[in-house]
C-alpha positions as CSV (number, residue, x, y, z in Angstrom):
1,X,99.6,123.4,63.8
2,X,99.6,122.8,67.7
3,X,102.9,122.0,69.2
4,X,103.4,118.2,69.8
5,X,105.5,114.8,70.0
6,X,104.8,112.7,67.2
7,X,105.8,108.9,67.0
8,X,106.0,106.8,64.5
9,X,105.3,103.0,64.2
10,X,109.7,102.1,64.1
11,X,109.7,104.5,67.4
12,X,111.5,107.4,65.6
13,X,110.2,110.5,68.0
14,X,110.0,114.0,66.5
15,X,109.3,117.2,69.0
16,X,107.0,119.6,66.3
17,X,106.8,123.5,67.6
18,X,108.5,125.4,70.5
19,X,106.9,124.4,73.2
20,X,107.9,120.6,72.5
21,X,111.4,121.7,71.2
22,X,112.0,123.6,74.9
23,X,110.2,120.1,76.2
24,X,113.3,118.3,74.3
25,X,115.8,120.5,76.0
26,X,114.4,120.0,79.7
27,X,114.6,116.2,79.1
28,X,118.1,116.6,77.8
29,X,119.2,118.4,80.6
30,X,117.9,116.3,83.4
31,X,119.7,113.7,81.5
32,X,123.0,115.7,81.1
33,X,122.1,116.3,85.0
34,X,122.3,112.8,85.8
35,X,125.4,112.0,83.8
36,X,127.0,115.0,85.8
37,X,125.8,113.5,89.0
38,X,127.7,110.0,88.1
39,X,130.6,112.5,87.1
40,X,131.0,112.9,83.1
41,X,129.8,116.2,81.6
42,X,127.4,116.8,78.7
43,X,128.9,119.7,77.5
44,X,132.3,121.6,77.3
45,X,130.4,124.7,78.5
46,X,127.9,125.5,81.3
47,X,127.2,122.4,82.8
48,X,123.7,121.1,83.2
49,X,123.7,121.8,86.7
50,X,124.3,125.6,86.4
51,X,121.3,126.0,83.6
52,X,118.9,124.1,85.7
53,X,120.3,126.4,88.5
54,X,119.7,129.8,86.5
55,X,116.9,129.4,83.9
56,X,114.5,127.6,86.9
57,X,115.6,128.8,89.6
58,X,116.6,125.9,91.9
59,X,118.8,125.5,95.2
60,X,121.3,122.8,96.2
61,X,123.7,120.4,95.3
62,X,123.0,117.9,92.1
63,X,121.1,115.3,93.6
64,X,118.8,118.1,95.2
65,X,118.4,120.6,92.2
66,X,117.4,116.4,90.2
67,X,114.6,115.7,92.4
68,X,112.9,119.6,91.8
69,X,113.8,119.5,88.4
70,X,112.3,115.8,87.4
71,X,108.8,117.1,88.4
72,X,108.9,120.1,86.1
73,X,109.9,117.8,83.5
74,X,106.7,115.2,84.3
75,X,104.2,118.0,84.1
76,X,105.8,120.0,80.7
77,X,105.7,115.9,79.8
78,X,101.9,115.7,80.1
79,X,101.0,118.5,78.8
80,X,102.4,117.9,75.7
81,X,100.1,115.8,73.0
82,X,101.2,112.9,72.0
83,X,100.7,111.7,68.3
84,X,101.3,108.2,67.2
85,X,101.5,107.4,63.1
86,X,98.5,106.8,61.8
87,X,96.2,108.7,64.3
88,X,94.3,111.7,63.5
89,X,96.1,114.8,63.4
90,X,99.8,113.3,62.3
């Protein structure tokens, strides 16, 4: 079994293996990011910011760390398959 997203046909989206699981969690951040960004926080813990900051190495404020982080995100992104129900190999 090769990691992947698989869709379904009512759009419920499941991340299979650890690849796309760690896929999940980059998506998740730059969204707890933005959230941060307009103010609110994600979590009662480390914010988003500091993770993006220390597990990819980034520099700068929010807005900055966003725009280097969205591109990592886009390329994980494609190079993740992605199965829709009822095509070979769901």
């Amino acid at each position: 079994m090769t990691d992947r997203v698989e869709v379904t046909e009512t759009g419920t989206v499941a991340y299979v293996g650890p690849t796309a699981v760690d896929l999940f969690r980059m998506i998740t951040l730059a969204n707890g990011l933005r959230w941060e960004i307009k103010g609110m926080r994600l979590t009662r813990g480390r914010t988003c910011y500091a993770v993006i900051k220390a597990e990819y190495g980034l520099k700068g404020n929010k807005a900055k760390v966003l725009a280097q982080f969205l591109p990592l995100v886009e390329e994980a992104k494609a190079q993740m398959p992605v199965v829709r129900e009822g095509e070979e190999g769901a």
